[in-house]
C-alpha positions as CSV (number, residue, x, y, z in Angstrom):
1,X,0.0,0.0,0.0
2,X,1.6,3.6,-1.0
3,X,1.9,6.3,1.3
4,X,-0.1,9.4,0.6
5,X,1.8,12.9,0.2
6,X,1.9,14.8,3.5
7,X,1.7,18.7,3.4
8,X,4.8,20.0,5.4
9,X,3.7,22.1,7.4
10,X,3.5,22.7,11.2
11,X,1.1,20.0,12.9
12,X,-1.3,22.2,15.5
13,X,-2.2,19.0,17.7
14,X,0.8,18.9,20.2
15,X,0.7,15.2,21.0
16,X,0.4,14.2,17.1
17,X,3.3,16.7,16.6
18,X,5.7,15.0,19.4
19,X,4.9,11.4,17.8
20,X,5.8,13.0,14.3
21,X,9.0,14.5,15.7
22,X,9.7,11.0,17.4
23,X,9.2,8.5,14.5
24,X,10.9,11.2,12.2
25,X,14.2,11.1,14.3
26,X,15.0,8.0,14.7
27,X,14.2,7.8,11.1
28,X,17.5,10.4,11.0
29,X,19.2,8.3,13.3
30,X,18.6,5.2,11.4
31,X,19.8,6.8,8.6
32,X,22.9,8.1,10.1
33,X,23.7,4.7,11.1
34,X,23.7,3.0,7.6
35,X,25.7,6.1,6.7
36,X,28.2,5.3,8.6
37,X,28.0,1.8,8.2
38,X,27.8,1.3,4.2
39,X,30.0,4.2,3.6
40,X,32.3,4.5,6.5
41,X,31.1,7.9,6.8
42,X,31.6,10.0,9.8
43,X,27.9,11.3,11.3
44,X,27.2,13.3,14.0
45,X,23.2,15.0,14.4
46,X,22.2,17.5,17.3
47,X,18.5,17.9,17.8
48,X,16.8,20.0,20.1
49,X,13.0,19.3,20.6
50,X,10.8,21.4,21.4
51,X,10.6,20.8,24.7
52,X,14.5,21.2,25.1
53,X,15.1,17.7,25.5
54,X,18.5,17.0,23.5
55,X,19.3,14.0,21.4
56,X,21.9,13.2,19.2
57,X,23.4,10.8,17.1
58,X,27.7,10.1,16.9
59,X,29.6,7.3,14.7
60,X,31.1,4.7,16.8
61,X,34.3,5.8,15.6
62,X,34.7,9.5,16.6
63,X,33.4,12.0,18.8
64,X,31.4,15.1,18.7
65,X,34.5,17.5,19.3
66,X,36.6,15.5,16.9
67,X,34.1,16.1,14.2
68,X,33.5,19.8,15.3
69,X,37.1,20.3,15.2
70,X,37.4,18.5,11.9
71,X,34.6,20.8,10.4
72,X,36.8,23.9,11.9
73,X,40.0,23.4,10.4
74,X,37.6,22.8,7.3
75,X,36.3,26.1,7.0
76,X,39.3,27.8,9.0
77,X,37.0,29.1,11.4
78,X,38.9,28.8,15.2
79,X,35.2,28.4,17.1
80,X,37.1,28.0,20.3
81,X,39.7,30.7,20.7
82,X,36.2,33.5,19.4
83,X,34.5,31.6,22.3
84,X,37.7,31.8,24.7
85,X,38.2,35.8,23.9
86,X,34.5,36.3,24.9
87,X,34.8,34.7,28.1
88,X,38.1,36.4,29.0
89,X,36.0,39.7,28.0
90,X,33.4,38.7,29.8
91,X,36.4,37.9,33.0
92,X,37.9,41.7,32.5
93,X,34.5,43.2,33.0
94,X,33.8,41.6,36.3
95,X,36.9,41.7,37.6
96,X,36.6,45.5,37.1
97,X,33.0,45.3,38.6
98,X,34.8,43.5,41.5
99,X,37.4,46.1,41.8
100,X,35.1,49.2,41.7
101,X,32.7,47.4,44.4
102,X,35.6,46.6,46.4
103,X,36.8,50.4,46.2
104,X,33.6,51.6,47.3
105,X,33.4,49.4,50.1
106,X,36.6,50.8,51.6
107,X,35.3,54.1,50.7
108,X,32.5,53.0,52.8
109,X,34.3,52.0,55.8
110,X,37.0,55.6,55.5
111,X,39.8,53.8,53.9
112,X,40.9,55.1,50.3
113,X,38.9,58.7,50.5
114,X,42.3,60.6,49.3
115,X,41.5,60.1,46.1
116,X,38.1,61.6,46.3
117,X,37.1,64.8,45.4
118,X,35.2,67.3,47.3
119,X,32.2,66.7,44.8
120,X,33.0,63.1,45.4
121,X,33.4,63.1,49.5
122,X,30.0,64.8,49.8
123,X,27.6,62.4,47.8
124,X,29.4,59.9,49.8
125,X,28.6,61.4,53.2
126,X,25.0,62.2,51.5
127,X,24.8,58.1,51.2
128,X,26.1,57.2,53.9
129,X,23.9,59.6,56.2
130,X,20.9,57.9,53.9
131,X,22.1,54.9,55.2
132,X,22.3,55.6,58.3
133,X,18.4,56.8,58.1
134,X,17.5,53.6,56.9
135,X,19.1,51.6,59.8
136,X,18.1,54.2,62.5
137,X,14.2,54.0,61.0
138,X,14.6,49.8,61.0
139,X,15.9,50.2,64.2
140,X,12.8,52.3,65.9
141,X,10.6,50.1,64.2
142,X,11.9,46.2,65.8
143,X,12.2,48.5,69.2
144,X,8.9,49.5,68.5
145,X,7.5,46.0,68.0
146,X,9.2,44.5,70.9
147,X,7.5,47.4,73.4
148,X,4.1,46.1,71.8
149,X,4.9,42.6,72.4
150,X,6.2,43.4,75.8
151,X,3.0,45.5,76.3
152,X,0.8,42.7,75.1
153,X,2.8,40.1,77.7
154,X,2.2,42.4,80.1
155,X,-1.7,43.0,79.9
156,X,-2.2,39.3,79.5
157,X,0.1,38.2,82.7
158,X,-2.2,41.3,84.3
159,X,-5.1,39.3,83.1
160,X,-4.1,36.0,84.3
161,X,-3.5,37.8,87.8
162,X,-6.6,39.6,88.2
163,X,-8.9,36.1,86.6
164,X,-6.6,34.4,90.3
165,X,-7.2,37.0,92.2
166,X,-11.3,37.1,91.1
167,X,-11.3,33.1,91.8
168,X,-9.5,33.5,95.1
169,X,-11.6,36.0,96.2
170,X,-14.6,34.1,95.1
171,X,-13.5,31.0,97.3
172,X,-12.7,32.7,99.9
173,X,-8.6,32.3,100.1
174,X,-6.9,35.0,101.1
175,X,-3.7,35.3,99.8
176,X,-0.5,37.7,100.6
């Protein structure tokens, strides 16, 4: 029995779509695999779905890098060292974050303000006096709770002696 001609196309139904995108690759990987049997081909595939989930298919004989490397000096393209020089980019601009962080710690804590100018030595007093709001204000305000909860102790140990004092007086026990 033929097969009838499919439309390619996206398939809206998500479940049919996921059994499509199974069967399909390990059709590719079946295929890859008589590649590299029949004609000693070297075969590496990559697939992402669409769920994230990677698969991929390698010849017995080699690995991924070795065929990415092989396909690099094939096109002269260095994909590593581009990659590398990023990362070291990437490495200079935090360690500078680190340093200026670090700097205006010390600055912070009165170490290093020689440098500063007077424009500079005022919008640092301006934060830290900010700063110094803030903690002061956080400060009143857990003082301020603990006086409530102290208060609230208070009234009810006040309570609990005036309900003994009510039940002894009620039974007549006198108490000093």
């Amino acid at each position: 029995m033929a097969r009838g001609k499919i439309q390619i196309r996206r398939i809206e139904n998500s479940t049919n779509r996921q059994v499509t995108y199974s069967k399909r690759r390990n059709g590719l990987f079946k295929k890859a695999n008589e590649l590299t049997v029949l004609c000693d081909a070297e075969v590496s595939l990559i697939m992402v779905s669409s769920s994230g989930k990677v698969h991929e298919y390698i010849s017995p004989s080699t690995t991924t890098k070795q065929l990415l490397d092989q396909y690099r000096k094939t096109l002269g393209i260095d994909i590593w060292s581009s990659h590398y020089e990023a990362m070291q980019e990437h490495l200079k601009k935090l360690k500078e974050v680190n340093m200026n962080l670090r700097r205006q710690i010390r600055q912070r804590v009165g170490d290093c303000l020689n440098d500063l100018s007077f424009d500079e030595l005022r919008g640092l007093q301006e934060e830290v006096e900010a700063a110094v709001a803030v903690i002061r204000q956080r400060k009143v305000r857990m003082i301020s709770n603990k006086i409530d909860t102290t208060k609230k102790k208070v009234k009810s140990q006040a309570d609990i002696n005036m309900s003994l004092h009510e039940l002894y007086a009620r039974d007549g026990i006198h108490y000093e």
